[in-house]
MIVEXTOR-903635 format. One line per field, with one value per residue (C-alpha): z, y, x; residue in three letters; residue number from 1. Coordinates in nm, 3 decimals, always signed. Layout:
zz (Z,...)
yy (Y,...)
xx (X,...)
res (ALA,...)
n (NUM,...)
//
This chain:
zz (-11.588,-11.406,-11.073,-10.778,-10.544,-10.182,-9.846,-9.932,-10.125,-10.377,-10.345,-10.578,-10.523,-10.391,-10.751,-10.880,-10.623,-10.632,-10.984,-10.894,-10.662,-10.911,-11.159,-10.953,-10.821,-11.191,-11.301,-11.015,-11.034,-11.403,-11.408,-11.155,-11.448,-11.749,-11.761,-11.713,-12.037,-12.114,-12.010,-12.316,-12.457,-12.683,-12.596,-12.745,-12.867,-12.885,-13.173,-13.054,-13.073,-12.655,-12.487,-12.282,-11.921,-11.883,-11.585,-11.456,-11.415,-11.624,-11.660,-11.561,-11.477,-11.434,-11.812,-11.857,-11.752,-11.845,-12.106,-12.256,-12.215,-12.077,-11.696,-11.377,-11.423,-11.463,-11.593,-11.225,-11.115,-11.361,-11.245,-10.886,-10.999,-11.208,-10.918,-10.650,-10.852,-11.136,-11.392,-11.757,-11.945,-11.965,-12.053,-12.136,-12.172,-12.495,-12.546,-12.937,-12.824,-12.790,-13.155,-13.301,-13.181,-13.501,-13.758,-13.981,-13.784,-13.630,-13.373,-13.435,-13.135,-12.872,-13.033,-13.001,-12.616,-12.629,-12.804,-12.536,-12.260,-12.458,-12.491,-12.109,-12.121,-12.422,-12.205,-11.947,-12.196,-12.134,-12.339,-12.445,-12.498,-12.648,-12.484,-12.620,-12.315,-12.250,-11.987,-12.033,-12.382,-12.260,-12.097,-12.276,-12.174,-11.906,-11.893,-11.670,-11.889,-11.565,-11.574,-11.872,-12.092,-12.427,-12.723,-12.841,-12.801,-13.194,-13.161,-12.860,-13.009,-12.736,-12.931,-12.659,-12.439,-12.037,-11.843,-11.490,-11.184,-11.016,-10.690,-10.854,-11.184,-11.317,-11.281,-11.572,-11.771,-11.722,-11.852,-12.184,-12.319,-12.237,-12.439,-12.751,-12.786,-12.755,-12.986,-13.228,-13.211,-13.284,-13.593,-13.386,-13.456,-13.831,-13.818,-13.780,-13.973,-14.011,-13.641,-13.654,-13.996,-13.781,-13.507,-13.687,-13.913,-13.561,-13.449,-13.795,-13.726,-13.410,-13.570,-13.870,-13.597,-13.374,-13.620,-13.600,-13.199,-13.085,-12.687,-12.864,-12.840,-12.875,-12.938,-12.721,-12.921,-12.672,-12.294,-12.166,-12.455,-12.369,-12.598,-12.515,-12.603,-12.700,-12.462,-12.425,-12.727,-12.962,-12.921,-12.920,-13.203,-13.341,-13.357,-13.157,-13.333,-13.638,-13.479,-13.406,-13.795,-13.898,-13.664,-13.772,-14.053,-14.048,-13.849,-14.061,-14.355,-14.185,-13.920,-14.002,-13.712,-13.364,-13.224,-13.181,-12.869,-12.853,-12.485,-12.430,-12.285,-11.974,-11.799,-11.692,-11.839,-11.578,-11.320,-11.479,-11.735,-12.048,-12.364,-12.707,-12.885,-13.281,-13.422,-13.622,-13.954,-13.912,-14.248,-14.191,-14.396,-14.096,-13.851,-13.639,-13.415,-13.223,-12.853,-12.592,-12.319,-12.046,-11.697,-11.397,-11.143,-10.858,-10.785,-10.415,-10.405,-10.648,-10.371,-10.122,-9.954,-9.854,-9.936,-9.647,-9.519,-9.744,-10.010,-10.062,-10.143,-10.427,-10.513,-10.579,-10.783,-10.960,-11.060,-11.087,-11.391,-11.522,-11.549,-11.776,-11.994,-12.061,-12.198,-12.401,-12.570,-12.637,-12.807,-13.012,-13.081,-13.227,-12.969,-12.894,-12.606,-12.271,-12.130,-11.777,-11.874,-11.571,-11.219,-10.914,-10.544,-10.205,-10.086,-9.768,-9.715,-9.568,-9.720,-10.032,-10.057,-10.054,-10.337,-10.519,-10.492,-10.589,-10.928,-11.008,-10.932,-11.196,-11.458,-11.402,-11.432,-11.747,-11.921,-11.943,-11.892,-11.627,-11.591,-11.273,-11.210,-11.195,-11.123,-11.004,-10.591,-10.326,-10.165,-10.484,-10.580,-10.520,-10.376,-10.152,-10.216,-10.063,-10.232,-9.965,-10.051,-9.958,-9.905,-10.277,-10.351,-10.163,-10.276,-10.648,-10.586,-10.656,-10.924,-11.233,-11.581,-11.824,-12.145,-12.245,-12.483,-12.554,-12.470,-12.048,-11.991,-11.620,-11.349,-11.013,-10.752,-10.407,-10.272,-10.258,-10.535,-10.883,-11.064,-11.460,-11.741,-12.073,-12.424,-12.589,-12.934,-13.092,-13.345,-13.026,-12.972,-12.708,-12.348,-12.097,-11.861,-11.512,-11.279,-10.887,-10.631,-10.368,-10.067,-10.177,-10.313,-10.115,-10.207,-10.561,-10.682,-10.706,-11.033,-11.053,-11.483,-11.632,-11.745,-11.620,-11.856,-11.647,-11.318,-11.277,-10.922,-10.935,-11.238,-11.046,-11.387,-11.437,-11.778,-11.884,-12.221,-12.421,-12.396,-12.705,-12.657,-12.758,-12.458,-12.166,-11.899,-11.566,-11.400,-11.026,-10.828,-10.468,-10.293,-10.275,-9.919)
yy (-7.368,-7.728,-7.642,-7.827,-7.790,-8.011,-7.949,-7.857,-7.577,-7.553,-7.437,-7.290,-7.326,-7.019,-6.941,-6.940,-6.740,-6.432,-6.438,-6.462,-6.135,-5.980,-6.002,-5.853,-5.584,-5.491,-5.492,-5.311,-5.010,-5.040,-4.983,-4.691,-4.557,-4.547,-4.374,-4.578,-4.710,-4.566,-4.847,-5.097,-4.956,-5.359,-5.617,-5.959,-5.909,-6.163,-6.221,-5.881,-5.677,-5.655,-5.584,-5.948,-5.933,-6.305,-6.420,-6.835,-7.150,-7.318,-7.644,-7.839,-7.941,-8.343,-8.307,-8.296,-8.706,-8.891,-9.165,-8.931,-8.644,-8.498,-8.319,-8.493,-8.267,-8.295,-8.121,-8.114,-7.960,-7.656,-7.620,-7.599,-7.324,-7.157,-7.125,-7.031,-6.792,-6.670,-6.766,-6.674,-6.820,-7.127,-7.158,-7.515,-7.774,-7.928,-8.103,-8.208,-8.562,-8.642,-8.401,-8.580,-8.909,-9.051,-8.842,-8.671,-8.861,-8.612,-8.817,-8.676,-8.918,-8.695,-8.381,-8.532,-8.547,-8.188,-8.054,-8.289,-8.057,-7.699,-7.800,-7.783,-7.454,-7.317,-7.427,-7.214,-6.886,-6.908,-6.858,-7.052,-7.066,-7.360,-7.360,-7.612,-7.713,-7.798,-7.828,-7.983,-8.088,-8.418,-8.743,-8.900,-8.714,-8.962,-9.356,-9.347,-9.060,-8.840,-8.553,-8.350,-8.323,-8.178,-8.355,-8.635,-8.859,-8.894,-8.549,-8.581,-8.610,-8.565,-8.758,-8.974,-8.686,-8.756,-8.634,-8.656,-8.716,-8.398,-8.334,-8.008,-8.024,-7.699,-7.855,-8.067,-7.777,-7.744,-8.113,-8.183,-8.380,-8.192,-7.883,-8.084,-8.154,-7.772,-7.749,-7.953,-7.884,-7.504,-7.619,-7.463,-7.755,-7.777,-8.136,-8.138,-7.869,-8.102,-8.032,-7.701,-7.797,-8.073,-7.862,-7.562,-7.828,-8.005,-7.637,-7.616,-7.901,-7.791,-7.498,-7.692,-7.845,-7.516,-7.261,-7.208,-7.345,-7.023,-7.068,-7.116,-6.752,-6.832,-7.033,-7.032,-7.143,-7.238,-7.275,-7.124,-7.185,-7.196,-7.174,-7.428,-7.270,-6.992,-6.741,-6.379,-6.143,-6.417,-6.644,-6.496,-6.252,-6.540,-6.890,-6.825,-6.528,-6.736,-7.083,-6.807,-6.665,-7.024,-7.121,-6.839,-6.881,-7.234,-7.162,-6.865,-7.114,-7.281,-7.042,-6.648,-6.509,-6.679,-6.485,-6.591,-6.586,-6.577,-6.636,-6.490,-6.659,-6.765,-6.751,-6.368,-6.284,-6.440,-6.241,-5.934,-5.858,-5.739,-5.957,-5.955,-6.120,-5.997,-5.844,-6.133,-6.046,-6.181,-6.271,-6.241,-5.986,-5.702,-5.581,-5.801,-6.070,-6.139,-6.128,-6.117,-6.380,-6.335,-6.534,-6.377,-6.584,-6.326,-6.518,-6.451,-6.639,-6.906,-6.952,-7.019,-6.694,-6.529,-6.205,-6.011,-5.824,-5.805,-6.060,-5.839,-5.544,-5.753,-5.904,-5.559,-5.416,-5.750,-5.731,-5.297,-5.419,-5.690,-5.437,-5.161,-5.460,-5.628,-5.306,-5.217,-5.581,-5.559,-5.228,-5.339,-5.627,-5.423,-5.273,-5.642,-5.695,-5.930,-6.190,-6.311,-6.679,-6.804,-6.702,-6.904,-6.997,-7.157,-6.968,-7.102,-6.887,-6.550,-6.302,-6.504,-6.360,-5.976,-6.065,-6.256,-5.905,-5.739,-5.945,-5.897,-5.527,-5.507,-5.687,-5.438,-5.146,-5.263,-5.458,-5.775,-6.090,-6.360,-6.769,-6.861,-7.178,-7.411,-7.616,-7.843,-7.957,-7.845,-7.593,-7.357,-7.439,-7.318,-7.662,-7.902,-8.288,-8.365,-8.178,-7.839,-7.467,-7.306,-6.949,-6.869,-6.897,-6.634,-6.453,-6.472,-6.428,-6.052,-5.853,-5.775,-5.681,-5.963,-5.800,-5.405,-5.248,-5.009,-4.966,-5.004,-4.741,-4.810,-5.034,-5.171,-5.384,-5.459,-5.721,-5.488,-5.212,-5.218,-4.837,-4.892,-4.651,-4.668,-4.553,-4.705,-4.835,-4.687,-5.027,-5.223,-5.341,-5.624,-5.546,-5.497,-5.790,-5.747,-6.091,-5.965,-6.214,-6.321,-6.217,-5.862,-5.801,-6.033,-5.827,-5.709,-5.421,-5.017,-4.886,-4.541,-4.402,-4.704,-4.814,-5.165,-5.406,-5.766,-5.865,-6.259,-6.365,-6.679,-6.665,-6.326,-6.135,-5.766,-5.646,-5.283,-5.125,-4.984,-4.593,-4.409,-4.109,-4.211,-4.004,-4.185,-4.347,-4.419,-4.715,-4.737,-5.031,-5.091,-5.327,-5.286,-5.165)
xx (-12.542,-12.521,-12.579,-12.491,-12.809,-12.716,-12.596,-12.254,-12.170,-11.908,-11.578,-11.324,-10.935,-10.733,-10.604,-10.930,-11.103,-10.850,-10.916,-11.267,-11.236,-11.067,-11.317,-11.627,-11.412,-11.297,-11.653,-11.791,-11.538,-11.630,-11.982,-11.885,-11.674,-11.920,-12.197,-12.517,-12.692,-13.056,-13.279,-13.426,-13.710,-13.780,-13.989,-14.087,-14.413,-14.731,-14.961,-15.137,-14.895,-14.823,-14.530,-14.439,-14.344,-14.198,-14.177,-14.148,-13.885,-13.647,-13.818,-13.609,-13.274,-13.411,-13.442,-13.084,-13.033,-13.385,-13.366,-13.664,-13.531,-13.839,-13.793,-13.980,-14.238,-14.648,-14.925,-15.043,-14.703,-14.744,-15.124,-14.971,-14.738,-14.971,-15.174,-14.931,-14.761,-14.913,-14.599,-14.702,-14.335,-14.120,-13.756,-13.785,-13.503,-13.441,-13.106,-12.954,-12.907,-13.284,-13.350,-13.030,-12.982,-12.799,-12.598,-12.921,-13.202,-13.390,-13.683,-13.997,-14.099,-13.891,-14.061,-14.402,-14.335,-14.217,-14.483,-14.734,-14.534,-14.577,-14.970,-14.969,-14.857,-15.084,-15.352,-15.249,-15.174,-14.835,-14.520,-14.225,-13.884,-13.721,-13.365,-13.090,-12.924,-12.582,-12.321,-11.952,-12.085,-12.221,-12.245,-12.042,-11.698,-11.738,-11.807,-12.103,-12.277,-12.339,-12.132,-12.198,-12.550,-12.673,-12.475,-12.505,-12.226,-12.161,-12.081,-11.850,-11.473,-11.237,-10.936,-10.839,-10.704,-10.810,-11.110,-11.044,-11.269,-11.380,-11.603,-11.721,-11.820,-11.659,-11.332,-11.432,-11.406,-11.028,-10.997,-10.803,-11.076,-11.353,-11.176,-11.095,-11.484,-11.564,-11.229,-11.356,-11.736,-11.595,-11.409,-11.091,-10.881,-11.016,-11.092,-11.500,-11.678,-11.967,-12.055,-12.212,-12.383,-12.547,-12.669,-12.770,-12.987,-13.117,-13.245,-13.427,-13.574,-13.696,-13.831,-14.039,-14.224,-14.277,-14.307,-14.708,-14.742,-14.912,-14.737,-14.369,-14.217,-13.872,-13.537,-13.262,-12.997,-12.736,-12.705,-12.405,-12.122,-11.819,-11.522,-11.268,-10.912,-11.111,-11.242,-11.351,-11.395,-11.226,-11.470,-11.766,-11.692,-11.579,-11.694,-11.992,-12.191,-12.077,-12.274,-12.568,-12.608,-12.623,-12.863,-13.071,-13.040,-13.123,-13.455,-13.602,-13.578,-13.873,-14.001,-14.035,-14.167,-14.053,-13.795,-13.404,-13.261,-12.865,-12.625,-12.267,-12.021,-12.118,-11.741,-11.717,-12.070,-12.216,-12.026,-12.108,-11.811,-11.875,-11.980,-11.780,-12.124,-12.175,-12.451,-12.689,-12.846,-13.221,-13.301,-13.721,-13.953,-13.998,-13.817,-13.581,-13.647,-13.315,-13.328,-13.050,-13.062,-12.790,-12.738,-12.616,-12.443,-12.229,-11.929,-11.937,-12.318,-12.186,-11.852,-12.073,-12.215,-12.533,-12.633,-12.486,-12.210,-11.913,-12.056,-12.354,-12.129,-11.929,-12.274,-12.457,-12.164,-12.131,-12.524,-12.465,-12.199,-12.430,-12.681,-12.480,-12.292,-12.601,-12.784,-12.474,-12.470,-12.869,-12.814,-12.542,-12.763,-12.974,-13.182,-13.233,-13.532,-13.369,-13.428,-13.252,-13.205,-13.121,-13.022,-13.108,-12.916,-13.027,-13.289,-13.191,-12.876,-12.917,-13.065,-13.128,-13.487,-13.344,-13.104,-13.445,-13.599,-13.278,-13.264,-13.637,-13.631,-13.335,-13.500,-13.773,-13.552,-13.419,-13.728,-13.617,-13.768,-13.683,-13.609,-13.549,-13.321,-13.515,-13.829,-13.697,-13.755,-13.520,-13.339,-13.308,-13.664,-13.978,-14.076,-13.949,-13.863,-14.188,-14.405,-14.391,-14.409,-14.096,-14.015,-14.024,-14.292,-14.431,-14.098,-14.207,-14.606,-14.593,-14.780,-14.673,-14.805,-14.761,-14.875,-14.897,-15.074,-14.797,-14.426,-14.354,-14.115,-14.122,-14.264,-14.244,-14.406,-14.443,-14.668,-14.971,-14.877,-14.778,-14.747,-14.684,-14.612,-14.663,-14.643,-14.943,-14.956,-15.284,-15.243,-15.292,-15.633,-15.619,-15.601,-15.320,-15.312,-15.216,-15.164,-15.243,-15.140,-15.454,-15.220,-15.216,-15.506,-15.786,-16.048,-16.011,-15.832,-15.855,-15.727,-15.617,-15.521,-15.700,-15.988,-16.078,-16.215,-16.201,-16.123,-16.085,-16.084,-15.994,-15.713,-15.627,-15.614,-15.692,-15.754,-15.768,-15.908,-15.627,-15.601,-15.757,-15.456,-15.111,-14.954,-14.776,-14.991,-14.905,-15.130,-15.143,-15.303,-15.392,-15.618,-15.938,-16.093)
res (UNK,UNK,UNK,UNK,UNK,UNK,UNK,UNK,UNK,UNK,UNK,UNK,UNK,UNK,UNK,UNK,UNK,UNK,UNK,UNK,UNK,UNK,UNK,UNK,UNK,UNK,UNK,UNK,UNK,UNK,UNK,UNK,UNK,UNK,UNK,UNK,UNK,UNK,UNK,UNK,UNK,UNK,UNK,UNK,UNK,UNK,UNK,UNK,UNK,UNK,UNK,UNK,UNK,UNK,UNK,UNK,UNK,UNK,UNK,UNK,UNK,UNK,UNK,UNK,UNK,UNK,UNK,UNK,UNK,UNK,UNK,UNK,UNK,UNK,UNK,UNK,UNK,UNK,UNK,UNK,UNK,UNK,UNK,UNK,UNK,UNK,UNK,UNK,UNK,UNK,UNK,UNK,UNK,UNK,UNK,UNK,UNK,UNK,UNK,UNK,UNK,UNK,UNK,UNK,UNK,UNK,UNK,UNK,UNK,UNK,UNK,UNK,UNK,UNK,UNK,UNK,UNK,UNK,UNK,UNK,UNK,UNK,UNK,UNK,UNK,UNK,UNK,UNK,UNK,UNK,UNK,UNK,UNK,UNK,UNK,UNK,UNK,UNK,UNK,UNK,UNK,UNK,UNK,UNK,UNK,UNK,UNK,UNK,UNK,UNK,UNK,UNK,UNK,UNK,UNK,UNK,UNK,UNK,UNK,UNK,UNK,UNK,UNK,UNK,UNK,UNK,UNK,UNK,UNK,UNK,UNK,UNK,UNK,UNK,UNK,UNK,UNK,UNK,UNK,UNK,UNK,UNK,UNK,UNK,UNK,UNK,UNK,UNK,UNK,UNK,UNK,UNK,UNK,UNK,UNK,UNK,UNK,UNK,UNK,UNK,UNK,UNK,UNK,UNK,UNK,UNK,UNK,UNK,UNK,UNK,UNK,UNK,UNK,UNK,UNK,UNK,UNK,UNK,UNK,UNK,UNK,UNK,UNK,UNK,UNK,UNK,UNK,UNK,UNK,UNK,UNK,UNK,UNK,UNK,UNK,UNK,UNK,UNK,UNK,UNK,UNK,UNK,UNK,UNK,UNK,UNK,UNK,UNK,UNK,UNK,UNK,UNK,UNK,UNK,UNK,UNK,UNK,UNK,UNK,UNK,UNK,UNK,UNK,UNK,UNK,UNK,UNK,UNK,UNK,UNK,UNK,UNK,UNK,UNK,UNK,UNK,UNK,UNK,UNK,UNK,UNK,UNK,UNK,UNK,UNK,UNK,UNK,UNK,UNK,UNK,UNK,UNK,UNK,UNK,UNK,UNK,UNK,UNK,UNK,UNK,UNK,UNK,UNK,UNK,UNK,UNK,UNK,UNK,UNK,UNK,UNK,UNK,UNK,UNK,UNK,UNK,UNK,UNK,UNK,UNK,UNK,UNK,UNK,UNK,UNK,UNK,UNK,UNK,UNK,UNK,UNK,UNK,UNK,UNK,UNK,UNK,UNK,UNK,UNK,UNK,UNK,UNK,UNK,UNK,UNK,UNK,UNK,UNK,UNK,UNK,UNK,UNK,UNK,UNK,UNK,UNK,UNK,UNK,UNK,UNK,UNK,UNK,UNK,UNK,UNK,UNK,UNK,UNK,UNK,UNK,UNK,UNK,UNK,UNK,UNK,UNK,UNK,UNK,UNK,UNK,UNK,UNK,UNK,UNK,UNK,UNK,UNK,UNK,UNK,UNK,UNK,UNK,UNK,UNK,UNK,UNK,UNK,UNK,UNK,UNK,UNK,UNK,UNK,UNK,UNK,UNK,UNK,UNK,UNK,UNK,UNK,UNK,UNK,UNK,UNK,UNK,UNK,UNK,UNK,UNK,UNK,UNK,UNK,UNK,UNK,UNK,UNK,UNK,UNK,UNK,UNK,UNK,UNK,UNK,UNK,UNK,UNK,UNK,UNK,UNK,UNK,UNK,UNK,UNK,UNK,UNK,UNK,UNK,UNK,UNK,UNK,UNK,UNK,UNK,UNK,UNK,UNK,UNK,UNK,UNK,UNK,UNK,UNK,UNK,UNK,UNK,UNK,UNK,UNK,UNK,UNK,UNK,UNK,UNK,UNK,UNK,UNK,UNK,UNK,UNK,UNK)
n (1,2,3,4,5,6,7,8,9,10,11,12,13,14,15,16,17,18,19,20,21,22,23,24,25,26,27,28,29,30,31,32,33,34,35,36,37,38,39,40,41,42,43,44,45,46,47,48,49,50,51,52,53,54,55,56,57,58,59,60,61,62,63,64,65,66,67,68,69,70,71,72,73,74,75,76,77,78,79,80,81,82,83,84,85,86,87,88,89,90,91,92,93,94,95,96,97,98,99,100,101,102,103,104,105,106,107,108,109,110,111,112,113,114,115,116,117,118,119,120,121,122,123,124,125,126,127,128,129,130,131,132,133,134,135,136,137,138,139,140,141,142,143,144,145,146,147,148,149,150,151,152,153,154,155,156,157,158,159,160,161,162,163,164,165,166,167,168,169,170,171,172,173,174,175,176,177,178,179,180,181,182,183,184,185,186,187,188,189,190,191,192,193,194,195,196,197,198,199,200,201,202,203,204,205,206,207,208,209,210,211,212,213,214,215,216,217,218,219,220,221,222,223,224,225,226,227,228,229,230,231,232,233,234,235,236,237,238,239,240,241,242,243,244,245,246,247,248,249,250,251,252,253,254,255,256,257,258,259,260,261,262,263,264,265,266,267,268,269,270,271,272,273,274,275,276,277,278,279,280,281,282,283,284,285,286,287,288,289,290,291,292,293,294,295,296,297,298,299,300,301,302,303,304,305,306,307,308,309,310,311,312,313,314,315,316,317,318,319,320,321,322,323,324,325,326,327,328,329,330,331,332,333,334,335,336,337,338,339,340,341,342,343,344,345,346,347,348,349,350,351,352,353,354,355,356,357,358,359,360,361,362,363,364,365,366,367,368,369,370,371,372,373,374,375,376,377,378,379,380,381,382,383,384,385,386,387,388,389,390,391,392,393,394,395,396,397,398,399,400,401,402,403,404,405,406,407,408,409,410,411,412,413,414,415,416,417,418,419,420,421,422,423,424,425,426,427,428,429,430,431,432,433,434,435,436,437,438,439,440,441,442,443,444,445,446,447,448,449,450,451,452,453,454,455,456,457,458,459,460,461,462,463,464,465,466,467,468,469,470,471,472,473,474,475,476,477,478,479,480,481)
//
């Protein structure tokens, strides 16, 4: 999602916000109503067979308007936040415009600089997922190429019908023109099958180059689609799942083994309705590789409110739905492992930190991995314009494991405590890795149900020798006295 990150917050006309209200209350008496899925028992796995905890930034949002394509972002920058937080995965921006730039062409120059970016992160040991961004299609719905990103603007036919000029840049979605270039990238209006030909070919060329980069994990195939006249179960049963199975299809042509990773909707999903996403058919010797990568956005933080008071009550049955509808799509998926693509606000408004826990206790609960929106300086950042820590930073410095020798069934965390249990996987022979922030643990760490096989001090990494029994473990850890 584009978001809007300055002094004044967004606002949504009356119509829109009843509907709004509506919405979260529906889902929130819903996920009262059905029972509460089991939690997901699938993970992405790494070259070792591990269980990935993902955690780290959507890098970035400055991506989405550079010449280059490439965000405002260093190899210095990602030492900083390896250091202050101990971040072990990237949901990095890609766009089609910079893989695409002519009808066929697809620049190998533009993925030299991404693959300059991932090396920064291989460095580091972390893991990757290539996410095609887009929002409003792309610049070119407007003249001065600011308002919407991803496509390129060969791609862009709006068929001479308006786009207006909006102070908030959802509006844009509501404009005629803006619609006819989802219409027509969707085939709806039957005049550009081509499209989707072109960008399921773009994300196999993506994939030629990636397909043996050992940080590249996964492909995010779209950023928050949106259907145009389409919407809800139509679409995404629809046109979407169908863009999804060519993609797919596209990339395993090339690439066997990195996993897919397929969006809903993002109007209603977001806010914690359900999702009308299809099943894809990986086409790969083994078991599937398709992974389910939802956003959350609560509509009462997106309208402009803290977590407090009446807004937290909408807010926690809005993320209470998200929770159920999510695990129902990733089992009808497949059993499909998550990943939280994106969720983000001002961590200046109140209680912003409490609803930061809230989110990463939830992705706990269920297994799933977690972007945060985004990198990028400022108030929903994790530093400011000049360079400063801000508050979450410390917010996000919290242990956690990264990879498991085994299955987690469940874990949590607090700044000085982190209990884990396990199934482990007697094929498994590397380590479980556990990252240990310095503010909780100063002095090392006392293990309690595991057998410790590193401690790194200065990378802050625990390591523990996979169990020789396959029955459940439980790990608990404490600072050392």
């Amino acid at each position: 999602m584009q978001k809007v990150e300055c002094e004044s917050v967004r606002r949504i006309r009356v119509v829109s916000l009843v509907a709004a209200g509506a919405l979260v209350l529906a889902g929130g008496v819903g996920a009262v109503l059905r029972s509460d899925p089991a939690p997901a028992e699938s993970y992405l796995t790494d070259d070792q067979g591990r269980s990935l905890v993902l955690r780290g930034f959507n890098t970035a949002s400055s991506a989405k308007s550079t010449p280059d394509g490439m965000p405002d972002f260093t190899e210095a920058d990602l030492e900083r936040e390896h250091a202050d937080m101990g971040t072990n995965f990237v949901r990095f921006l890609i766009s089609w415009r910079s893989v695409e730039p002519e009808p066929g062409v697809h620049s190998q120059e533009y993925l030299d600089r991404v693959e300059e970016r991932i090396g920064w992160y291989a460095d580091r040991g972390y893991h990757v997922m290539l996410d095609m961004h887009q929002d409003l299609w792309s610049g070119a719905i407007t003249p001065d190429g600011k308002t919407g990103n991803g496509a390129p603007a060969w791609a862009t036919y709006m068929d001479g019908l308006p786009v207006g000029s909006h102070d908030m840049w959802e509006q844009y979605y509501l404009d005629p023109g803006v619609i006819r270039a989802f219409d027509n990238f969707w085939d709806t209006t039957g005049a550009h099958p081509e499209l989707s030909e072109h960008y399921a070919n773009a994300w196999r060329a993506v994939a030629e180059r990636f397909a043996d980069h050992p940080a590249v994990v996964a492909y995010d195939l779209m950023n928050e689609p949106y259907g145009g006249t389409l919407q809800g179960p139509v679409f995404e049963a629809g046109p979407l799942t169908a863009l999804y199975q060519k993609s797919t299809d596209a990339i395993r042509t090339v690439d066997q083994d990195t996993w897919v990773c397929v969006a809903p909707q993002a109007m209603g999903t977001n806010w914690g309705t359900p999702s009308g996403l299809g099943a894809i058919t990986d086409n790969r010797e083994g078991d599937q590789r398709i992974a389910y990568c939802p956003h959350i956005y609560p509509l009462p933080m997106d309208l402009g409110g803290g977590y407090e008071g009446t807004s937290r009550d909408l807010v926690d049955a809005t993320v209470a739905s998200w929770r159920g509808n999510t695990l129902r799509t990733a089992a009808a998926l497949g059993d499909a492992p998550i990943i939280l693509g994106e969720f983000g606000l001002d961590t200046t408004l109140p209680g912003a930190l409490d609803y930061v826990d809230r989110i990463y206790a939830t992705a706990a609960e269920i297994g799933a991995g977690v972007s945060y929106w985004s990198r990028d300086p400022g108030p929903w950042g994790p530093y400011g314009e000049d360079g400063t820590a801000r508050n979450l930073v410390t917010a996000l410095d919290t242990p956690y494991p990264r990879a498991v020798a085994g299955t987690p069934i469940t874990w949590a965390a607090s700044g000085d405590r982190l209990e884990l249990t396990f199934r482990p996987d007697r094929d498994v022979s590397a380590p479980t890795e556990i990252y240990l922030p310095r503010s909780g643990f100063p002095a090392g760490v006392t293990v309690d149900g595991g057998e410790v096989l590193t401690w790194d001090q200065q990378s802050r990494l625990l390591t523990l020798r996979p169990p020789q029994s396959g029955e459940d473990v439980t790990v608990t850890l404490t600072p050392a006295p």
